[in-house]
N, C-alpha and C positions, 0 to 999 in steps of 0.2 A: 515368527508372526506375532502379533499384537493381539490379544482379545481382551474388549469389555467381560466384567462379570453378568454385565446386565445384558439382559436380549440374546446372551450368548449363543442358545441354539439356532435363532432366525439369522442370524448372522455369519455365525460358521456354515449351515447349507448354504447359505449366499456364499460364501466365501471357495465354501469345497465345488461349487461347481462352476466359477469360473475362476480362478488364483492357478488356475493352470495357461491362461492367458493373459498374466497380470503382465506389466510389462517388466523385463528383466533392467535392472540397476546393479551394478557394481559401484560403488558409491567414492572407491579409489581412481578407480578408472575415466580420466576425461571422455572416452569416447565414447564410451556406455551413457555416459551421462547426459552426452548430446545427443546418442540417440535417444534416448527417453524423451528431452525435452524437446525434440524433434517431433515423436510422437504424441504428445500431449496440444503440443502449438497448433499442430494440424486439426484435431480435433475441438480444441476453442476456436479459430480460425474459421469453424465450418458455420457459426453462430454468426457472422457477417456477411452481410450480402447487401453493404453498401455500395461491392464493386461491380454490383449487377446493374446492366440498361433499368435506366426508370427509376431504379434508389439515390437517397441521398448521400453520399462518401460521409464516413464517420460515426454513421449511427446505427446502431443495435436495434433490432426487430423488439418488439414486446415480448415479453414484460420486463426486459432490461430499462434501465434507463437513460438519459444522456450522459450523468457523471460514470456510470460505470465503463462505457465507450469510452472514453479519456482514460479511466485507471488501466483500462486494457492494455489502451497504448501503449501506454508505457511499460507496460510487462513486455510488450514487443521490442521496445527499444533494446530493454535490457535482455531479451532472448538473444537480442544478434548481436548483443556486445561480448555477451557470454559464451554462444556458443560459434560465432562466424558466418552462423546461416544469412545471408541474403537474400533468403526467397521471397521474404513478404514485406523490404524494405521500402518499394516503392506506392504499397498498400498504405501501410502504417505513415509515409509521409503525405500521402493525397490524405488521410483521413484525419491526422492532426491539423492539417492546413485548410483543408474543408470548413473546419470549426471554428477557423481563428477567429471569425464576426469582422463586421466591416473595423471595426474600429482597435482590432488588433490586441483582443482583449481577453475573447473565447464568450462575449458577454452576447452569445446568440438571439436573437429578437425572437428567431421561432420557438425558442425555448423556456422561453419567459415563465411557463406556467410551474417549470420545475429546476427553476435556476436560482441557485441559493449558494452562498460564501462556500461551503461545503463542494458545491460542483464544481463550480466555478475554479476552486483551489486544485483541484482534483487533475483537470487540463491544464493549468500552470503548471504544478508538479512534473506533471508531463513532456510539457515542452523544456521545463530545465534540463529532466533527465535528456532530452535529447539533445541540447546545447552540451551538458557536461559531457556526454558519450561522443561529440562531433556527430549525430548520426547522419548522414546525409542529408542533404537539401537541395530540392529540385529547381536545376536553374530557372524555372521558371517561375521560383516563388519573389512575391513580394514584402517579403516579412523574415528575420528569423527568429530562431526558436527561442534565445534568451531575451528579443524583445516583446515576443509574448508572453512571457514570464514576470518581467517586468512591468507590460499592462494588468497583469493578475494581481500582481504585489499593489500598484498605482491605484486600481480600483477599491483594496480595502485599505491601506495605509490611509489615516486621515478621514477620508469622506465617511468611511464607514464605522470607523471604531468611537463607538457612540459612549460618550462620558457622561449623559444625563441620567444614567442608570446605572447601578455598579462601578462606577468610576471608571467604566473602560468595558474594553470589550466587542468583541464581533459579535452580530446576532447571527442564528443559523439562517435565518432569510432576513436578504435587504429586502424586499418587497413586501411592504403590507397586505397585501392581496393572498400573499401566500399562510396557510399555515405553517406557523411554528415564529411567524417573526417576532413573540417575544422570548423565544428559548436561546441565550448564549450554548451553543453546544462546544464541547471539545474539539469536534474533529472540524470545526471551521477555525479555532483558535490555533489548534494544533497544526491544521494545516498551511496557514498562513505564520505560525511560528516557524514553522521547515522551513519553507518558500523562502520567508526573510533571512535565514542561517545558511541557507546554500545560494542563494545571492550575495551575500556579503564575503562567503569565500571565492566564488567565480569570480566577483567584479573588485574585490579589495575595501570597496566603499565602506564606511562603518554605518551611513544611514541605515542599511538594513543590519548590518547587527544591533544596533541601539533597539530599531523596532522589533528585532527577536527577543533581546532580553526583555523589555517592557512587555510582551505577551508572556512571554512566562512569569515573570515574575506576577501579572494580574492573574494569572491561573492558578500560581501558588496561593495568591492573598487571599481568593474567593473559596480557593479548598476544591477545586478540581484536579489538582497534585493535593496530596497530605504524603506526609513525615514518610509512609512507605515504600513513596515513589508510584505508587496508586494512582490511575488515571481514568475521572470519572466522566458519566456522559456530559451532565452539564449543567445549565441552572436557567433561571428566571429572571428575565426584566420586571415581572410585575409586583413580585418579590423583593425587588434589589436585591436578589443574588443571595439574599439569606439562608437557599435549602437549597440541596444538592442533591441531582439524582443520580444517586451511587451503583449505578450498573455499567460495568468492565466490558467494554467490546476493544479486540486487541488490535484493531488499526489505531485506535486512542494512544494508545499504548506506543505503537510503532511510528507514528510522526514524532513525538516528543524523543522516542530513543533517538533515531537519526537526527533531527534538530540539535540534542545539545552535544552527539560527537561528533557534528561541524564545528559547532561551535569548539567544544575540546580543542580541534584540530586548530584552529585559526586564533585560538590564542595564545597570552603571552608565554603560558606553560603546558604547551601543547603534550604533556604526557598524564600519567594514569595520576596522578594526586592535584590538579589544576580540579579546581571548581565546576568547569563546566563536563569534566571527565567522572567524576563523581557524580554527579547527578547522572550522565550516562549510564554508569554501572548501575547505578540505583536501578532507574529503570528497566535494565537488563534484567535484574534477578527481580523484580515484583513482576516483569511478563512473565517471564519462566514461571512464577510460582502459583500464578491465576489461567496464564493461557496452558501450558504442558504437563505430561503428566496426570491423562485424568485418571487412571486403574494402576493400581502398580504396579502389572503388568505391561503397562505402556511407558516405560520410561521418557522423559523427553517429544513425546510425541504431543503436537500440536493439535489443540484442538478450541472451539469455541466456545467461550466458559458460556454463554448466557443461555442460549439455542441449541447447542449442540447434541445434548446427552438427551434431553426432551424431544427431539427431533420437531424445532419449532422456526429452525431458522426460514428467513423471509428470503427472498434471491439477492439483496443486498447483502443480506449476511454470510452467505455463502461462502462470497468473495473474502471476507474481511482478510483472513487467516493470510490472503496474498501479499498483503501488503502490511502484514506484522513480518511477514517473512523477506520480503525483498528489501525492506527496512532496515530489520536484524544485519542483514550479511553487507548491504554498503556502508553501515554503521563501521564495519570492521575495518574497512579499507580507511575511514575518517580518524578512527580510535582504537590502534592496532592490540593493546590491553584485553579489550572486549573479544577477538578473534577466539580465542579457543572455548569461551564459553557458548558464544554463537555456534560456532561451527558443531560442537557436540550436539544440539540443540536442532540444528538442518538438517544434520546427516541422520539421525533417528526417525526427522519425521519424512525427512525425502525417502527414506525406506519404507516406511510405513504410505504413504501416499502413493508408491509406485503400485505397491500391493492393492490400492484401492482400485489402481486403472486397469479392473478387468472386468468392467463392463460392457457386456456386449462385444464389445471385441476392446484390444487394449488400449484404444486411444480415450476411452468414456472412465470417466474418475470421480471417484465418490467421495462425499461427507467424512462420514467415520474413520477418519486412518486406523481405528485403533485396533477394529474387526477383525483385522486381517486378510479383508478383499472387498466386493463388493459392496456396498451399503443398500445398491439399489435404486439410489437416488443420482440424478445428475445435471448436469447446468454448466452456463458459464463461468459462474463463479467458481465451483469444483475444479473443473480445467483452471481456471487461471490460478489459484491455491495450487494446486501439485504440481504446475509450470514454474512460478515463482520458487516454490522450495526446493524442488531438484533441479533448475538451472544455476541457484546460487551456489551450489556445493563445487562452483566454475571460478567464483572469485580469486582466489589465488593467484590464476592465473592470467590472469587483465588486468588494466592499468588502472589507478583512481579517476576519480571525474577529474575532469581540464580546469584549470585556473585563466583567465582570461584577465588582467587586471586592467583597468582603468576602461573596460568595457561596455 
């Protein structure tokens, strides 16, 4: 088991009175594995009721928000690619296709009031993973999944990367109306740097690698990467980009690792000493060394540097952890080098996570992995975090994402 030094008593009774219902993982064992993420899926799963008469398909109850129903997704995607389940594929495709917007974009009209580059990238992500996965598609759709990806890229390439300020750069909201539209943040850059790096390897195209490198390399210039592979939230137009707000949250972290081991993978020196392999490792070992590991009793164990030990995370934050982790492990299948430090890294905290899922009964998963059982706390996000991290310990044994060239 795991325990914090801090809080240890309140945590251990939490722990000793339900960790006798935490769900069992064998972390060797494919089947075990998929039962777990069987039981964990079901119980994020129960947080929708888009498929109910009277809701809208695709979107999450309060106080989730629209982006986070896309990042869902695509945890779904990749639960049925990992583990074969079929049960909730024809859910997951009404609900990403619900979203698409008339204009083929995910650029929803009704969601205007909280639809910013950040969201928006978030269902693009999404529909790629589901083109790269083939995951099914309803003959009765009129769209697919890579060309709503491709609307997501269209809409910020260009129109939006505004060079009147910082020489570049996405704002975190294209909308005036909204707060934050003068913050360049990370994870709209970051996001939109994936997007372009697994575009360019699906479709062969170099336009979107050109515009992957040009984001990163604007992110390096402005010091939202620095020298240790460090990935900060973000900066200011009103500033031009002069001060950087330097707080680590590890989805930041996790688009730029997968981003640059496509890129790895699809260049001209696709192995561990190419430039863009190296900058992968980099930011391998700066997550490891910010996000894991918080007691040294928790070896390896994931956790959320900024919220977590404070017990201050927001219900966005909850989630991040999911998608440092599902990030991590398709990174491996792009930049096979990376593979064994990832995998040490999953399989610690897929232990530790499973032990969180005994709340209430074992399908309910908490915060703290590191307690050793329940924290107490729970949410979508929680689920989608220990879904993500003990489904990937599946990777091995599945195919990489599909190449489609001239697409």
């Amino acid at each position: 088991m795991f325990f914090s030094t801090t809080g240890a008593s309140l945590c251990a009774a939490i722990a000793g009175a339900t960790v006798a219902h935490a769900i069992l993982l064998d972390v060797i064992d494919d089947n075990s594995i998929r039962s777990a993420a069987s039981t964990i899926a079901y119980g994020m799963m129960t947080y929708y009721t888009g498929n109910q008469t009277g809701k809208e398909p695709g979107l999450l109850s309060a106080p989730y928000y629209w982006w986070e129903a896309g990042a869902m997704w695509g945890g779904m995607v990749e639960y049925w690619h990992y583990t074969g389940d079929t049960s909730y594929n024809d859910v997951v495709s009404q609900a990403i296709l619900a979203q698409a917007s008339p204009t083929d974009d995910f650029m929803m009209p009704e969601e205007a009031g909280q639809l910013g580059n950040d969201d928006q990238v978030f269902w693009g992500l999404t529909a790629m993973t589901a083109a790269e996965r083939s995951f099914p598609l309803p003959s009765t759709a009129n769209v697919t999944y890579i060309e709503l990806a491709k609307g997501v890229f269209n809409d910020m390439a260009g129109p939006r990367w505004n060079t009147s300020t910082c020489n570049g750069g996405l704002q975190w909201q294209f909308n005036p109306n909204n707060a934050g539209f003068y913050y360049k943040s990370s994870i709209a850059n970051g996001g939109f740097f994936q997007l372009a790096a697994r575009l360019a390897r699906y479709t062969g195209n170099s336009t979107y690698s050109d515009w992957a490198e040009k984001t990163y390399d604007w992110m390096a210039r402005i010091g939202l990467l620095d020298g240790n592979y460090y990935v900060y939230d973000g900066t200011d137009d009103t500033i031009n980009c002069t001060g950087i707000d330097h707080d680590q949250w590890s989805y930041n972290a996790g688009t730029m690792l997968l981003g640059t081991a496509v890129l790895a993978n699809i260049s001209s020196s696709p192995n561990s000493t190419s430039l863009w392999a190296t900058r992968a490792q980099g930011l391998l070992t700066g997550a490891q060394h910010i996000f894991f590991s918080p007691f040294p009793n928790a070896t390896n164990v994931l956790f959320e540097f900024m919220c977590e030990e404070a017990s201050t995370c927001n219900n966005d934050q909850f989630s991040f952890k999911a998608y440092l982790s599902r990030w991590m492990v398709a990174a491996t299948q792009m930049l096979p080098s990376l593979k064994a430090q990832v995998l040490d890294l999953v399989t610690s905290s897929a232990q530790a996570a499973a032990l969180s899922c005994s709340g209430m009964n074992a399908s309910v998963c908490g915060t703290k992995w590191y307690v050793g059982g329940w924290d107490g706390t729970k949410g979508l996000g929680q689920q989608m975090a220990a879904l993500d991290t003990i489904q990937g310990l599946l990777v091995n044994g599945t195919a990489p994402p599909l190449i489609v060239p001239g697409s």
